[in-house]
N, C-alpha and C positions, 0 to 999 in steps of 0.2 A: 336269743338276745345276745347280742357281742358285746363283747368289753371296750374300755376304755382303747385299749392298746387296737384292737381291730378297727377300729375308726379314725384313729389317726394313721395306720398304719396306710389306712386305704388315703387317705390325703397326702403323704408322705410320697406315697409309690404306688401310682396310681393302675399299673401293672402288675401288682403284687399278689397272693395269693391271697391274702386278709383284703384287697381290692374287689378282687374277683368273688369270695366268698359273697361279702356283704352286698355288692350287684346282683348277686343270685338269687339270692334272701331275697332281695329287697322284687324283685322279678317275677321268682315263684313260688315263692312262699310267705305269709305275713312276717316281715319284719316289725320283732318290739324295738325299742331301746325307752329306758327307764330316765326319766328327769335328770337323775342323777349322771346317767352317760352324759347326756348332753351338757351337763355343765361343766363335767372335769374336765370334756374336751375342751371345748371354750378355755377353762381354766389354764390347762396343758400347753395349748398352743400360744395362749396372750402371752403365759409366763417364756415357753422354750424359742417357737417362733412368732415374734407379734406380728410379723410383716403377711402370716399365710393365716391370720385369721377371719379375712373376708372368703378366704377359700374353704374354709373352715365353716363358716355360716352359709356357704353356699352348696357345699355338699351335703351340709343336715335339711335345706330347704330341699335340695332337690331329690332326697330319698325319699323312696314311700316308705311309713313306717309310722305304728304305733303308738302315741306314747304314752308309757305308763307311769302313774308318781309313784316311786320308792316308798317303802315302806319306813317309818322312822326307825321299828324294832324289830328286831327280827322275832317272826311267832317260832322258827326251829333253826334247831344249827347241826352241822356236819356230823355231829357225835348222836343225833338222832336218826342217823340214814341208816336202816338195817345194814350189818355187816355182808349181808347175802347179796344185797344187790350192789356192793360196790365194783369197779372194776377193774381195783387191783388191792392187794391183800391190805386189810387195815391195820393190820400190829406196824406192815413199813411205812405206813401214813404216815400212823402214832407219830414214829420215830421221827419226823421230818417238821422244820418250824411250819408254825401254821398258818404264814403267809404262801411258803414255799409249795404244802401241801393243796391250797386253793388253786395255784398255779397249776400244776399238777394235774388234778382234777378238770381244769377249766381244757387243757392241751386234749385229755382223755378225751371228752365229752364233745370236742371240735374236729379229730379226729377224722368223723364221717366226712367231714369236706375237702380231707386229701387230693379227693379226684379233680375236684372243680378247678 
């Protein structure tokens, strides 16, 4: 499932690597993307660019993809993730704000699509 930033990224620069990932996804593999994607992007674009919002709406019509509704609450959070499986050490998590750490984590876990 991509984030906010990967979806506009792929509308932004449609040669991009966050372009090409999401084409691949969406290609051969089931793409999700969550309600909640789909609005901030909406949100993102009307607010940043309003002019590339029908492009905007026309690249979520023409993906294939999932969609799932957001959960309102979260049932676990990152501090419930065994330490063993994470995939870099969690005391320098700790240490890092915990938006920044999401971040983090989200680059970690994307990672495998380097090659794409």
């Amino acid at each position: 499932m991509p984030d906010t930033n990967v979806v506009i990224s792929a509308l932004l620069w449609p040669d991009s690597k966050p372009a090409r990932a999401l084409v691949h996804a969406a290609l051969y593999h089931e793409l999700l993307l969550c309600d909640h994607i789909v609005q901030e992007v909406r949100e993102v674009v009307l607010r940043k660019w309003p002019h590339l919002l029908r492009d905007a709406d026309a690249l979520l019509d023409e993906l294939a993809y999932d969609l799932l509704a957001a959960p309102q609450e979260a049932k676990r959070s990152i501090a419930d993730v065994p330490a063993a499986s994470w995939p870099i050490p969690r005391p320098w998590l700790a240490s890092r704000a915990p938006r920044e750490s999401q971040l983090l984590l989200e680059v970690v876990l994307i990672d495998p699509l380097h090659g794409i």
